[in-house]
C-alpha positions, -999 to +999 in steps of 0.1 A: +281+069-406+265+035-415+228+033-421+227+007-387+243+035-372+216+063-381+188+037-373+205+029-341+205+064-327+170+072-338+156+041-315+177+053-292+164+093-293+128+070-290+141+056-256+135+021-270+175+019-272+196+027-241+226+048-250+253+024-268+229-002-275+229-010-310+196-021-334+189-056-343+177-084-359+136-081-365+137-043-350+168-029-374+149-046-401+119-028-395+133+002-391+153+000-426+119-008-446+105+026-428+136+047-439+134+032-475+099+028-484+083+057-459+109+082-459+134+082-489+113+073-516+090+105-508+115+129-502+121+121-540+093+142-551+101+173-525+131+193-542+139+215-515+150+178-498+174+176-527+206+190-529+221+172-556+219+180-594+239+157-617+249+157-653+247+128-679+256+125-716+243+102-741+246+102-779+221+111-801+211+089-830+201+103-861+168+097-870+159+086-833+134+111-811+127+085-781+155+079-754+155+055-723+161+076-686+169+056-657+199+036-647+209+014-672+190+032-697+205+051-730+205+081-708+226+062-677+208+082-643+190+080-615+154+081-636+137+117-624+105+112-611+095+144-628+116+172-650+097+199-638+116+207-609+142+240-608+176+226-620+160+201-647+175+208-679+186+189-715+209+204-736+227+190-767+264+200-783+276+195-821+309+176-822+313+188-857+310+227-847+340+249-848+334+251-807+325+217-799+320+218-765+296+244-769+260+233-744+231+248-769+195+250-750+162+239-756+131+246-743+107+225-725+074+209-740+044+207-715+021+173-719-006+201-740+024+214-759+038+182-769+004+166-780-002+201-800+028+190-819+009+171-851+039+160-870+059+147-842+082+127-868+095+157-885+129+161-887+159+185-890+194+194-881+191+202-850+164+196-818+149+226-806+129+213-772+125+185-752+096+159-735+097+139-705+072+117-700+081+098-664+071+064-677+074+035-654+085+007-676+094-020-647+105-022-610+135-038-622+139-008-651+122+021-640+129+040-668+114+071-677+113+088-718+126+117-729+115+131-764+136+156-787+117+174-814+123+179-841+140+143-846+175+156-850+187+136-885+228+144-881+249+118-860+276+145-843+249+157-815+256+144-781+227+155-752+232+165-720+207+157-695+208+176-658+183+166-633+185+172-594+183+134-579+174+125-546+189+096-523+181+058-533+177+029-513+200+015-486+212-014-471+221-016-433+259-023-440+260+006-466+280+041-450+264+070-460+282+105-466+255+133-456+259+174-464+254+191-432+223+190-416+211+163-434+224+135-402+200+151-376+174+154-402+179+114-415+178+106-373+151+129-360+125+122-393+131+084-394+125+088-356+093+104-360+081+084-388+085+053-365+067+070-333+035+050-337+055+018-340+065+020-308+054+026-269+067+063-264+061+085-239+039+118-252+069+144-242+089+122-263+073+122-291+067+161-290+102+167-288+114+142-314+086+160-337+096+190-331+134+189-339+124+165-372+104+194-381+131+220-373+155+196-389+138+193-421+134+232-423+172+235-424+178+214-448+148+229-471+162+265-464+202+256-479+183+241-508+166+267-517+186+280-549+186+309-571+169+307-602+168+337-638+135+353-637+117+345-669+083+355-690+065+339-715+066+361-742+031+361-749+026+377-717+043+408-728+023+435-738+032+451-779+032+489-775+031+503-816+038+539-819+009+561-833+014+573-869-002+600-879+006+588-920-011+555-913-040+562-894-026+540-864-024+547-825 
């Protein structure tokens, strides 16, 4: 399906198409900058709209703790408009190890854990956690930073950044390959968003809500995922023994 295709049949579902009329000119235009700008670029920041989680490498410099995110950048993906959603992760893997295609973790630094750290220069063998700071360097480079600490000082490390990425930006002419559900909920939702764009009549606009709202419910319920239960430590209550020697309960 092409995007003038999906645009086409939402204007139609509006009744401001007849069936096998296609979208043109000023009115296919319009319609493109609402399914870009209104609806694309905010399903970015809803991860149950995202069913894709992709994987990147880059290599780590000895010495170097700050590393570009975005396409084009040192880490070469779609920049993440935040790391804190389930399936964000950065790993890293010694080339010089006996096994060394072996993915070692590390945790995650909140913003207060990060500015906690005070010698954020210090350096060792290997990186134990990671920052992302979703920095917005340019609309032409919209790269984002992510941070390893401590500042690994080895040159065999090689990171690997995984980070579930949404949909980008179309053009009319581009075809566009869609999981199921996700063609009735591109159609009905662009339809919606563009109801007060148009004259359309109220039991038209009720239904074309309602299915964009049962639409989008699909497609949030099979990317729902299943993620390990964990707990902070420090949330775990120390039971000691009593010792009758010692004095202690």
């Amino acid at each position: 399906m092409t995007v003038h295709e999906l645009i086409s049949g939402s204007l139609q579902d509006m009744g401001v198409l007849g069936q096998g009329q296609t979208a043109g000119g000023a009115q296919a235009n319009f319609a493109l900058t609402v399914l870009n700008d209104s609806l694309i670029d905010a399903w970015s920041t809803d991860r149950l709209l995202v069913h894709t989680i992709r994987r990147a490498t880059w290599t780590i410099a000895s010495g170097t703790a700050d590393y570009t995110v975005g396409t084009g950048g040192t880490i070469n993906i779609v920049r993440p408009s935040t790391m804190n959603m389930q399936g964000s992760s950065v790993w890293f893997i010694d080339t010089s190890a006996s096994q060394p295609n072996t993915e070692l973790p590390m945790s995650m630094l909140t913003d207060d854990a990060y500015q906690a750290i005070n010698q954020k220069t210090y350096q060792a063998t290997y990186p134990t956690s990671w920052y992302y700071n979703p920095t917005y360097t340019s609309a032409a480079s919209p790269f984002g930073t992510l941070t390893l600490w401590p500042v690994p000082n080895v040159s065999t490390l090689i990171g690997v950044f995984y980070a579930p990425i949404a949909a980008q930006s179309v053009a009319l002419s581009d075809t566009i390959a869609l999981p199921p559900g996700y063609k009735r909920f591109y159609r009905t939702n662009l339809a919606a968003e563009m109801l007060d764009a148009f004259p359309v009549p109220g039991d038209v606009a009720t239904r074309i809500e309602r299915k964009a709202r049962e639409s989008k419910a699909d497609v949030e319920r099979v990317n729902t995922r299943l993620q390990d239960l964990s707990v902070d430590l420090a949330l775990v209550p120390v039971r000691q023994r009593s010792n009758i020697y010692a004095g202690t309960e």
